[in-house]
C-alpha atoms as a printed R data frame, in Angstrom:
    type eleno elety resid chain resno       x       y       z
1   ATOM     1    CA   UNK     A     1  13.630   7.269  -8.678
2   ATOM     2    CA   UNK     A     2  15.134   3.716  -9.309
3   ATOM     3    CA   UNK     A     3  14.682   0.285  -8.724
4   ATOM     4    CA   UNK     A     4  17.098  -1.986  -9.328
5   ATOM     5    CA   UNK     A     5  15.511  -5.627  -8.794
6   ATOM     6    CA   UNK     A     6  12.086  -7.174  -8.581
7   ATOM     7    CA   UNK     A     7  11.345  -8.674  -4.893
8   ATOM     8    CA   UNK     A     8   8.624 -10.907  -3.643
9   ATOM     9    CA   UNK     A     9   8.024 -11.358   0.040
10  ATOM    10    CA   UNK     A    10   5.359 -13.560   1.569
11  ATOM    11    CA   UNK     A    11   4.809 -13.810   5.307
12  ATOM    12    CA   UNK     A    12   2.500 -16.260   7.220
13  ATOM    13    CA   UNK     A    13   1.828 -19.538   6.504
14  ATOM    14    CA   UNK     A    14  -1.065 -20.907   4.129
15  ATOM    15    CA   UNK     A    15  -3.898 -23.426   4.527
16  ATOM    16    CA   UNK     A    16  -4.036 -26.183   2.007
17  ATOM    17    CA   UNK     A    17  -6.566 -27.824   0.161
18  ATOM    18    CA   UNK     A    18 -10.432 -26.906   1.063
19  ATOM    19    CA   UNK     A    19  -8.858 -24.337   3.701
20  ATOM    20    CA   UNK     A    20  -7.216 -22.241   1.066
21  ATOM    21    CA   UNK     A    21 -10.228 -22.220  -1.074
22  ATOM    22    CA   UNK     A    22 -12.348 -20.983   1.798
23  ATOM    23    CA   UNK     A    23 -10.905 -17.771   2.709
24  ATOM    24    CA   UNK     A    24  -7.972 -15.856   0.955
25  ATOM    25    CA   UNK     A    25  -4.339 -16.028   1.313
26  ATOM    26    CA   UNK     A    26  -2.279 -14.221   3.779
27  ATOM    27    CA   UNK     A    27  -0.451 -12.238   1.689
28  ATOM    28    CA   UNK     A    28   3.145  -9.635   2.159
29  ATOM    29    CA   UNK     A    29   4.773  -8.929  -1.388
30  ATOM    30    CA   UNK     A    30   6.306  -6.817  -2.698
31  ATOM    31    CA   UNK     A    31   6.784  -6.098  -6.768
32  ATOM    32    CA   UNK     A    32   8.256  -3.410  -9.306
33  ATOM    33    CA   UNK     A    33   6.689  -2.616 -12.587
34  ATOM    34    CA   UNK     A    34   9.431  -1.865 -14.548
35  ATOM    35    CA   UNK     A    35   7.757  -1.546 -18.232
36  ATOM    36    CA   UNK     A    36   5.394   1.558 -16.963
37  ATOM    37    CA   UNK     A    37   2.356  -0.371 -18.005
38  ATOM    38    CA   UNK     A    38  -0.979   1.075 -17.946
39  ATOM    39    CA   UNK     A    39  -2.296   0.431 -14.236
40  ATOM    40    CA   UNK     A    40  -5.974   1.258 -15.419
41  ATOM    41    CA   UNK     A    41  -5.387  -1.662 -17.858
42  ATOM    42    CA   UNK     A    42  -4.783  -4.266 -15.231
43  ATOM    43    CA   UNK     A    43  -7.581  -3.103 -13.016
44  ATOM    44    CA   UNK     A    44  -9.590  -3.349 -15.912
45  ATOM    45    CA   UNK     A    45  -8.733  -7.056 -16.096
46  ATOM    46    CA   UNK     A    46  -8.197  -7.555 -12.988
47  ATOM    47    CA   UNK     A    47  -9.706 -10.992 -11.452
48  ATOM    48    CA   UNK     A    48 -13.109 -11.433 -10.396
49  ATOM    49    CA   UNK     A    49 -13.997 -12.698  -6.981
50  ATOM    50    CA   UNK     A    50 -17.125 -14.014  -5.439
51  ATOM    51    CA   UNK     A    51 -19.250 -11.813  -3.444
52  ATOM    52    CA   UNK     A    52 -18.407 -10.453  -0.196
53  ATOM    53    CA   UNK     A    53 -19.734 -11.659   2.795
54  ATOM    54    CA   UNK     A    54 -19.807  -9.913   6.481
55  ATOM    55    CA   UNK     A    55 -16.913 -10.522   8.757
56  ATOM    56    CA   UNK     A    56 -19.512 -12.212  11.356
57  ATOM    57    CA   UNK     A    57 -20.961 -14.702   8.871
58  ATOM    58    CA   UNK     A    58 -17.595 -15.709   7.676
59  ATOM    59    CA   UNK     A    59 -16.647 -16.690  11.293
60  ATOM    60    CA   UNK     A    60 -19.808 -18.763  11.338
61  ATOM    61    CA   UNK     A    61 -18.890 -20.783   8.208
62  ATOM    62    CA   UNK     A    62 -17.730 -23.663   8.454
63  ATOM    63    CA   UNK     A    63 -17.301 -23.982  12.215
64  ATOM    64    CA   UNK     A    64 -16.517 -27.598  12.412
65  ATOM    65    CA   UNK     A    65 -12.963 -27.259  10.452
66  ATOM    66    CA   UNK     A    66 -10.805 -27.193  12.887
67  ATOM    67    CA   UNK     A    67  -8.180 -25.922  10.188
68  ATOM    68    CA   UNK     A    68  -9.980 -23.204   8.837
69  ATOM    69    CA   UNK     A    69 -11.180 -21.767  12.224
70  ATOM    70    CA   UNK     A    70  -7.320 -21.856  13.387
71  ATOM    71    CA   UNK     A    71  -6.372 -20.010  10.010
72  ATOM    72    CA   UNK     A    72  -8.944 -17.042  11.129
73  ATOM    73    CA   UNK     A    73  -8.056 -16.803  14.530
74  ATOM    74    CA   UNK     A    74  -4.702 -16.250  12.972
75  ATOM    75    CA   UNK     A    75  -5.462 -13.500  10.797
76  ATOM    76    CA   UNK     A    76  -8.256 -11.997  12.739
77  ATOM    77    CA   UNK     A    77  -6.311 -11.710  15.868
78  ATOM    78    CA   UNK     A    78  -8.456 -10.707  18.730
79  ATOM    79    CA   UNK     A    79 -10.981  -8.745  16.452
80  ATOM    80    CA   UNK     A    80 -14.046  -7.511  18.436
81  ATOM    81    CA   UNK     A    81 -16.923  -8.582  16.353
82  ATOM    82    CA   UNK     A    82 -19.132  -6.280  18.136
83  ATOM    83    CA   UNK     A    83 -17.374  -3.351  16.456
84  ATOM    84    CA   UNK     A    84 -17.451  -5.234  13.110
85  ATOM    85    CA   UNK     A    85 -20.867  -5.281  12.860
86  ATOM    86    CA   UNK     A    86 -22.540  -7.041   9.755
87  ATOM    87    CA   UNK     A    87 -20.767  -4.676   7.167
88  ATOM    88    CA   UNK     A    88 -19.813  -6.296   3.915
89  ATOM    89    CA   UNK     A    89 -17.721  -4.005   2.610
90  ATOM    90    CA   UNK     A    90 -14.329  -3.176   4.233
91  ATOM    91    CA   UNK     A    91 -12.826   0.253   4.680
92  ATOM    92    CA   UNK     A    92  -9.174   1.136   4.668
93  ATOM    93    CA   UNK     A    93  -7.917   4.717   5.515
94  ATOM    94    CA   UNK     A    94  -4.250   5.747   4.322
95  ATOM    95    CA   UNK     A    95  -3.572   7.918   7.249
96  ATOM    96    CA   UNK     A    96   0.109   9.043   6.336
97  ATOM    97    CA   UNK     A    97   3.218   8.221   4.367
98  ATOM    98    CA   UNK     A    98   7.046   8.472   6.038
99  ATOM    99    CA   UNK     A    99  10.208   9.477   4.759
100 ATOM   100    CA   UNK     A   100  13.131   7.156   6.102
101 ATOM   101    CA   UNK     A   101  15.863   8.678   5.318
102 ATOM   102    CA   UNK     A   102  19.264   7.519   6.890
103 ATOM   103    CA   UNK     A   103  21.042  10.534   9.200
104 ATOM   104    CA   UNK     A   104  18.112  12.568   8.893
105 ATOM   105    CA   UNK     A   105  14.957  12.584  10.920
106 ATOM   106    CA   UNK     A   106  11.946  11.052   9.459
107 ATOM   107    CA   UNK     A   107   9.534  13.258   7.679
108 ATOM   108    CA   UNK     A   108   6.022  12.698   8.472
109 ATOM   109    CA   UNK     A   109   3.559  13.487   5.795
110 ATOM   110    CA   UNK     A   110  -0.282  13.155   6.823
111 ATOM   111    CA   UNK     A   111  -2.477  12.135   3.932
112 ATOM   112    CA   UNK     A   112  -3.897  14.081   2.530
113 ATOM   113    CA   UNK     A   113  -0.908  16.022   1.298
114 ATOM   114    CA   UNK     A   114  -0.637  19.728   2.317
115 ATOM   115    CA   UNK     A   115   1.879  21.739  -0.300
116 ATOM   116    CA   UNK     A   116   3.897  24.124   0.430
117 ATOM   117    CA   UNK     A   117   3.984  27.462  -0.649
118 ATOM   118    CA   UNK     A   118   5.698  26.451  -4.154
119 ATOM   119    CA   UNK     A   119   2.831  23.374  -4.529
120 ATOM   120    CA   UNK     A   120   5.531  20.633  -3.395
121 ATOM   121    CA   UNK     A   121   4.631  18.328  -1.134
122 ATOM   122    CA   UNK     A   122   7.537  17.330  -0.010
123 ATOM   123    CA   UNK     A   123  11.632  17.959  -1.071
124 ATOM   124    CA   UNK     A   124  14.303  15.628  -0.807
125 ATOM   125    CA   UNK     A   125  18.401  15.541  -2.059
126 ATOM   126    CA   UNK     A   126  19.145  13.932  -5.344
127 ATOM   127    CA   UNK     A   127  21.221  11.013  -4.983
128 ATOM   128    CA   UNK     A   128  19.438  10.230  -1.658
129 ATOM   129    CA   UNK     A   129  18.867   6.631  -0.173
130 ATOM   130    CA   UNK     A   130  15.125   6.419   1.506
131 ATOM   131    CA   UNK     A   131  12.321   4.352   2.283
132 ATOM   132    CA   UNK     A   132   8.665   4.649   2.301
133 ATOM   133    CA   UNK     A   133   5.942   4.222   4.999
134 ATOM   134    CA   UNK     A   134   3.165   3.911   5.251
135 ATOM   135    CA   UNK     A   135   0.230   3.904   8.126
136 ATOM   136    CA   UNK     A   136  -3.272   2.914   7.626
137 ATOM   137    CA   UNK     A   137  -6.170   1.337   9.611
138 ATOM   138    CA   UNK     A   138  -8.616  -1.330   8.147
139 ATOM   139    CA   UNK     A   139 -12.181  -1.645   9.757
140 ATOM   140    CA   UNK     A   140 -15.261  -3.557   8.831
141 ATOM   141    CA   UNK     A   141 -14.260  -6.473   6.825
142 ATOM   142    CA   UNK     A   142 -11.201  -8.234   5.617
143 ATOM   143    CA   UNK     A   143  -9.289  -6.160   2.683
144 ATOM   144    CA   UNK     A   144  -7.970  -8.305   0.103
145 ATOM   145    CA   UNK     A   145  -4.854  -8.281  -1.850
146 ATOM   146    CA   UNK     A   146  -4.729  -4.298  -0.905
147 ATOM   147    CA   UNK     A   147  -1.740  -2.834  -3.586
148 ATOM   148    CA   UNK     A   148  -0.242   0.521  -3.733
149 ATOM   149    CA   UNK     A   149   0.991   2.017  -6.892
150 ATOM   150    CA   UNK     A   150   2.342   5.061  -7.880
151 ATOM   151    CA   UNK     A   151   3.429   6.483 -10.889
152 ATOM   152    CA   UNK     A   152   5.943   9.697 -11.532
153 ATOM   153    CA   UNK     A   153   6.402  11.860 -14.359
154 ATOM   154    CA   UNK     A   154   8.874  14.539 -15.372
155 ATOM   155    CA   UNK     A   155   8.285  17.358 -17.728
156 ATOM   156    CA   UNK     A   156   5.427  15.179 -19.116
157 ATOM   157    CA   UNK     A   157   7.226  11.868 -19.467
158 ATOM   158    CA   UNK     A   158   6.446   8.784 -17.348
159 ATOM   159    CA   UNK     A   159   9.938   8.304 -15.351
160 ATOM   160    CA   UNK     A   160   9.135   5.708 -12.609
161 ATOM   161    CA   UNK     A   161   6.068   3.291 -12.257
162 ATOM   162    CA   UNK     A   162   5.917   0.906  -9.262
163 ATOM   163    CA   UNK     A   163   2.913  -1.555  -7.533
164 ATOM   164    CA   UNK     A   164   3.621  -2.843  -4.686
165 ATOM   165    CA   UNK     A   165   1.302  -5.342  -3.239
166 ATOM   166    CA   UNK     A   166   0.627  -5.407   0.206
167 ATOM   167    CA   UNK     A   167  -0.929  -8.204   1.615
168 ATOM   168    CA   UNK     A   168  -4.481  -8.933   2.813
169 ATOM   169    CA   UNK     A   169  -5.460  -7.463   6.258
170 ATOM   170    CA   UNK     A   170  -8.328  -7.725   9.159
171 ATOM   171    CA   UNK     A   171 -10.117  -5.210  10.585
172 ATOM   172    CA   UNK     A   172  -8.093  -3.840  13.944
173 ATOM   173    CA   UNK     A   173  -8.304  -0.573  16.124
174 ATOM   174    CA   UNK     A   174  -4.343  -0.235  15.675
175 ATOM   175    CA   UNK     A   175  -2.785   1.161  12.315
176 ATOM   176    CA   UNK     A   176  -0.883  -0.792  10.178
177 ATOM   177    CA   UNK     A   177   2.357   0.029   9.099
178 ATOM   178    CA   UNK     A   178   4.284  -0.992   5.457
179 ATOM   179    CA   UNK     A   179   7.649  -0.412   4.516
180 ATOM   180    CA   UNK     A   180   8.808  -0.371   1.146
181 ATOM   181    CA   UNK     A   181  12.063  -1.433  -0.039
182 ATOM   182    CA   UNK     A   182  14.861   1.357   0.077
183 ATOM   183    CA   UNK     A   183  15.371   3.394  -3.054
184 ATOM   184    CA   UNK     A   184  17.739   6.079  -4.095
185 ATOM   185    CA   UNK     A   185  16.834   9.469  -5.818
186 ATOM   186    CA   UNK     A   186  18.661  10.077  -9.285
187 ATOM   187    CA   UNK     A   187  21.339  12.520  -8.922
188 ATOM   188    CA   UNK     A   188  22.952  15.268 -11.706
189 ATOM   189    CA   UNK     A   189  21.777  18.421 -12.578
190 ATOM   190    CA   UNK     A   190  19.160  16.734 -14.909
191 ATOM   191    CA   UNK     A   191  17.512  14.857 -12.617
192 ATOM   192    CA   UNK     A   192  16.802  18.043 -10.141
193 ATOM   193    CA   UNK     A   193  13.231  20.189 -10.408
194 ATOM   194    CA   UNK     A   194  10.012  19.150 -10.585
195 ATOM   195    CA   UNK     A   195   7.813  16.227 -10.738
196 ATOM   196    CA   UNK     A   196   4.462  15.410 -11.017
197 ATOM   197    CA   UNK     A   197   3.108  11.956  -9.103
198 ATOM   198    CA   UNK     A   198  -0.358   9.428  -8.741
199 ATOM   199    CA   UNK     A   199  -0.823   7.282  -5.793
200 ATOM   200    CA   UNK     A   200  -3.419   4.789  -5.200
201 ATOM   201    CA   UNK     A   201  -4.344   2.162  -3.025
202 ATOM   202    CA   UNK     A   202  -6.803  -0.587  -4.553
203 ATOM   203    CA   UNK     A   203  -8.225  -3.774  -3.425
204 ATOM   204    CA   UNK     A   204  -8.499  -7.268  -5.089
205 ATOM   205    CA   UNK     A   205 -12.201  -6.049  -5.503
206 ATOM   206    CA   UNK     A   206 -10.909  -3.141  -7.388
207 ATOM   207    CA   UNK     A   207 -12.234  -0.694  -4.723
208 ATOM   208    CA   UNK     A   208 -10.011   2.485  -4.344
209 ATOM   209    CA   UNK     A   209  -9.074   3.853  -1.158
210 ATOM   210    CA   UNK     A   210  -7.125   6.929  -2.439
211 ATOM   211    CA   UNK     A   211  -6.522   8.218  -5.568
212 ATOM   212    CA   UNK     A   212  -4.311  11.427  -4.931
213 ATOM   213    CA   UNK     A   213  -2.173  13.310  -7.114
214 ATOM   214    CA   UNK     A   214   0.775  15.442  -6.053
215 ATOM   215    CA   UNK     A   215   3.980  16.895  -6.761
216 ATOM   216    CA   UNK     A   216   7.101  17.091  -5.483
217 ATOM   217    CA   UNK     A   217  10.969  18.389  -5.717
218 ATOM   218    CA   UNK     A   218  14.399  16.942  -6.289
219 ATOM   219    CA   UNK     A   219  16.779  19.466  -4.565
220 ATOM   220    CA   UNK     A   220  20.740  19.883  -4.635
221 ATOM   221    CA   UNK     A   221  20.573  19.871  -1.206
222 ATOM   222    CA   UNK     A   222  18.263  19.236   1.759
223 ATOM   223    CA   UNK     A   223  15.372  21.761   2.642
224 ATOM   224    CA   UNK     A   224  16.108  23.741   5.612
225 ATOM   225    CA   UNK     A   225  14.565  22.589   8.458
226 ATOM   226    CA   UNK     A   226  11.251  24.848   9.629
């Protein structure tokens, strides 16, 4: 799989001053490692940040700043804090991942992956155009600076790494969505077979949601429909 540019998105607008310093940014980028560096590595030096405190107490800070309690409503939406409870830590679920794929209907892959009966978890035509997406619910707390990466490997060798970071969400009954950017499959008899793949999903905390290895096939043509 390619990329051919590095992007950056960012959505919402930011508090400045105090405000920013109080709560974290509203985040929606979106980046490409394109030196296959060692994403273990950058956890590992990843940036400390203070301690977490419950969603309820947060809401209670600072009350008076009209700013800052604007900026929350914002990203909390209308959050029922009776759900929330007093827990400090957040949870995120990846609940699947979607194949867009243009003439072609989407392919729907609930997480975790179930192989078929060759051990792929999913097939798709070399030289294809696509985009990924993903679904995922966040309850509890606030998730910060929540990234995806994945890494691929062919025949042992490290073909493709990319991190994408997602943004920071609130806790909310609905599921998310994210779409990546669209990518293309190589193409050529060298780039069909086998591969091997590692996706995670980690948190500015450096907490991992999923950690899931699987593999998957580059085909000269489309799978048959079951």
């Amino acid at each position: 799989m390619e990329k051919d540019e590095q992007k950056e998105k960012q959505a919402g607008e930011e508090p400045s001053g105090d405000t920013e310093e109080k709560i974290n940014r509203k985040l929606s980028c979106t980046t490409v490692d394109e030196d296959g560096g060692d994403e273990d590595e950058e956890e590992k030096g990843s940036v400390e940040l203070g301690p977490q405190i419950a969603l309820k107490e947060q809401l209670e800070m600072d009350k008076d700043d009209e700013s800052l309690r604007k900026w929350k409503e914002q990203l909390l939406g209308s959050i029922d804090l009776n759900e929330v409870g007093e827990t400090l830590d957040p949870d995120v679920k990846i609940q699947d991942l979607t194949i867009l794929t243009p003439d072609r209907p989407d392919v729907v892959l609930p997480i975790p992956f179930v192989p078929d009966a060759k051990g792929f978890a999913f097939a798709i035509k070399d030289g294809s155009r696509y985009r990924l997406k993903f679904s995922f619910t966040v309850s509890n707390n606030i998730v910060s600076g929540l990234r995806y990466t994945n890494t691929v490997w062919k025949t042992g060798m490290k073909v493709d790494s990319t991190k994408v970071m997602l943004g920071t969400f609130s806790p909310q009954k609905e599921p998310y969505t994210y779409e990546l950017e669209e990518e293309a499959t190589p193409s050529g008899y060298f780039a069909r077979g086998s591969y091997s793949a590692k996706t995670k999903f980690v948190d500015d905390d450096g907490k991992c949601y999923l950690d899931m290895t699987y593999y998957f096939e580059i085909r000269k043509d489309w799978p048959t429909p079951a």
